[in-house]
mmCIF file of the C-alpha atoms, coordinates in Angstrom:
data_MODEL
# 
_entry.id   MODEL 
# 
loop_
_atom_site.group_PDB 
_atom_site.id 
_atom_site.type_symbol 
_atom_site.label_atom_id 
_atom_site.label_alt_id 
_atom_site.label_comp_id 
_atom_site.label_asym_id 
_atom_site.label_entity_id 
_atom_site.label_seq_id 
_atom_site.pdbx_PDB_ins_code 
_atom_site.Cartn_x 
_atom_site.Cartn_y 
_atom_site.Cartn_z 
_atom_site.occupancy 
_atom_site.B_iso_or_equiv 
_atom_site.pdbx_formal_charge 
_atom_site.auth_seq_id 
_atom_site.auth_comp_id 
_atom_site.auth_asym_id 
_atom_site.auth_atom_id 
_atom_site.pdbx_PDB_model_num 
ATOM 1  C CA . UNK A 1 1  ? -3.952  4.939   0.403   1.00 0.00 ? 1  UNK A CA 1 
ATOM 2  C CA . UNK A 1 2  ? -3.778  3.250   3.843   1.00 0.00 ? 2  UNK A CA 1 
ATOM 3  C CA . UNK A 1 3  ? -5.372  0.039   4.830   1.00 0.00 ? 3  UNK A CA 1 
ATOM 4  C CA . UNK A 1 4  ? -6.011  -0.731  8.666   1.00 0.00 ? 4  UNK A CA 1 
ATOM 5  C CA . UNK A 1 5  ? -5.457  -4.591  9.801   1.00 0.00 ? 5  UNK A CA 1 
ATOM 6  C CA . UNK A 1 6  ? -5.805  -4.795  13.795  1.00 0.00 ? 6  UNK A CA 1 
ATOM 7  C CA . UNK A 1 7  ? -4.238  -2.169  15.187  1.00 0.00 ? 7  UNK A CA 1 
ATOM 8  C CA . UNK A 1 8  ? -1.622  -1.933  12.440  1.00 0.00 ? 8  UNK A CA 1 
ATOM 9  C CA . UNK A 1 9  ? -2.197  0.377   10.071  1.00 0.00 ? 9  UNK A CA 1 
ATOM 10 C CA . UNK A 1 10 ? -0.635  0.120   6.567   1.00 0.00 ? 10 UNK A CA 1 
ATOM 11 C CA . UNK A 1 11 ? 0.093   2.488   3.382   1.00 0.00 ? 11 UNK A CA 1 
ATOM 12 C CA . UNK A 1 12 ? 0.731   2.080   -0.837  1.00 0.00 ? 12 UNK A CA 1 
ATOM 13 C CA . UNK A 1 13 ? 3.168   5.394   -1.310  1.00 0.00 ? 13 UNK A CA 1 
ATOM 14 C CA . UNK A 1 14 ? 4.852   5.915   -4.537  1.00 0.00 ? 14 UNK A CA 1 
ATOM 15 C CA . UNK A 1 15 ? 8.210   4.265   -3.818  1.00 0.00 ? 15 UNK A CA 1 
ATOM 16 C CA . UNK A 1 16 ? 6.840   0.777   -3.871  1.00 0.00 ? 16 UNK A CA 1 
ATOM 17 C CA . UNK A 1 17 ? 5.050   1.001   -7.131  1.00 0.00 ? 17 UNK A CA 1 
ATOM 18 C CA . UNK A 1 18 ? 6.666   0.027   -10.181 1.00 0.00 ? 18 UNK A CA 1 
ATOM 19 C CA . UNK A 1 19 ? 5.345   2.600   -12.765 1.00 0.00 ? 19 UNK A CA 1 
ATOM 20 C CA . UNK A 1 20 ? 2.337   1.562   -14.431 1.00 0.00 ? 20 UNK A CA 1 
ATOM 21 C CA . UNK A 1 21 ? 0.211   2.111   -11.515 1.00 0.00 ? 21 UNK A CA 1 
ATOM 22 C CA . UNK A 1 22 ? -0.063  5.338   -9.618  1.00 0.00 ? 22 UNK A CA 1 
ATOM 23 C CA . UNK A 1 23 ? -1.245  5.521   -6.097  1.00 0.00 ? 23 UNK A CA 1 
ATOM 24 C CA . UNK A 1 24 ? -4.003  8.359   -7.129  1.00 0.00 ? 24 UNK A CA 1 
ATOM 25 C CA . UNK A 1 25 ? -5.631  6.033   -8.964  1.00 0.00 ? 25 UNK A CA 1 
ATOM 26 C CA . UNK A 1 26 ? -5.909  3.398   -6.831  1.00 0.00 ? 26 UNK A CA 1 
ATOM 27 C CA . UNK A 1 27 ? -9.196  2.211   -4.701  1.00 0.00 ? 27 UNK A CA 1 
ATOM 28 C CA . UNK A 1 28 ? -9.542  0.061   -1.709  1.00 0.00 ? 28 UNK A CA 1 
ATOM 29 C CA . UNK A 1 29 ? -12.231 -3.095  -2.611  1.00 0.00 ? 29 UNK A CA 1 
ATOM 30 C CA . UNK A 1 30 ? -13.501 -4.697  0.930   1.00 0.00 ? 30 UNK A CA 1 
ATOM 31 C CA . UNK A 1 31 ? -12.539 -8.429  0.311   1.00 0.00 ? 31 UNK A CA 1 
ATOM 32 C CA . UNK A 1 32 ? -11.136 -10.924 2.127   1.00 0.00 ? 32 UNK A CA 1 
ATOM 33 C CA . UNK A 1 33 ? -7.319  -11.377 2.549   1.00 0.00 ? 33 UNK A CA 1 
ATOM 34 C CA . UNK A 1 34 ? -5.955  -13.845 0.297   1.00 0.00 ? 34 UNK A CA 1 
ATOM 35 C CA . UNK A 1 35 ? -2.773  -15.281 -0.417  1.00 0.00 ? 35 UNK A CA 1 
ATOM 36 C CA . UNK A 1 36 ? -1.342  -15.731 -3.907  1.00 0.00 ? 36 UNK A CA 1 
ATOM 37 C CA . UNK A 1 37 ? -0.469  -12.736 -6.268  1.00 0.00 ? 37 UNK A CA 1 
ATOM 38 C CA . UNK A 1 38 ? 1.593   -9.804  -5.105  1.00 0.00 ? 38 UNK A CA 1 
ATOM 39 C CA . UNK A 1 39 ? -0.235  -6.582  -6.836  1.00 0.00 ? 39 UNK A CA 1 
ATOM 40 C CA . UNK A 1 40 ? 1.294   -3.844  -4.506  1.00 0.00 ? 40 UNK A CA 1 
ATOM 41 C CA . UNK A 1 41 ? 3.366   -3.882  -1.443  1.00 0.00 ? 41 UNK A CA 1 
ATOM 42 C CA . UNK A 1 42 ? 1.564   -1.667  1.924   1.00 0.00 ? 42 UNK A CA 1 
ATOM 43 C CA . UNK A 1 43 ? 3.862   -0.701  4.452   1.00 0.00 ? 43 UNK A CA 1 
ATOM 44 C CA . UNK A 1 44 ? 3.358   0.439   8.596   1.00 0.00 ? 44 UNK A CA 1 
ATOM 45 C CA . UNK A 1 45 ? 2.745   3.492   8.424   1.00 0.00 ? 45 UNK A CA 1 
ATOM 46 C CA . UNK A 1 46 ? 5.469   4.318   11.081  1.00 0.00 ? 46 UNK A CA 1 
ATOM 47 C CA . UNK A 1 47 ? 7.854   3.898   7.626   1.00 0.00 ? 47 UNK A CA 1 
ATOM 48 C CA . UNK A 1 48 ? 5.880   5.762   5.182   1.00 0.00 ? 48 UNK A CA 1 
ATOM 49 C CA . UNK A 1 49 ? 7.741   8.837   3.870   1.00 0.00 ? 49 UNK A CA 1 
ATOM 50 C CA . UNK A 1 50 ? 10.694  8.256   5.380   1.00 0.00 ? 50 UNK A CA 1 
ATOM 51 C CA . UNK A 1 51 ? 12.344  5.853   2.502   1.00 0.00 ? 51 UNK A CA 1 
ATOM 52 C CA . UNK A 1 52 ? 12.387  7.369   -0.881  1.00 0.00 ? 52 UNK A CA 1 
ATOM 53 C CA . UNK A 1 53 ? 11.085  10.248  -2.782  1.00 0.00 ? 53 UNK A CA 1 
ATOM 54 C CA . UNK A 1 54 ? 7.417   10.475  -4.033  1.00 0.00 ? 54 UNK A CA 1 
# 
């Protein structure tokens, strides 16, 4: 799943998550960006695949 903010674009890969959610399963909902719980992390996508596994 990747996300685009600006020119920045970000990604949910399996490393971040912390087993009950899987990143096939997951769906981007247009809303606006709020602060307050953390559900998943998204990372540049310059990093993604190049940390863990998965």
């Amino acid at each position: 799943m990747a996300a685009e903010r600006g020119p920045i674009v970000c990604c949910v890969e399996h490393a971040d998550l912390d087993g009950s959610l899987d990143v096939d399963d997951m769906a981007v909902v247009p809303a606006p960006i709020t602060v307050g719980e953390r559900e998943v992390t998204a990372i540049p996508f310059s990093a993604w695949g190049n940390r863990a596994l998965g």
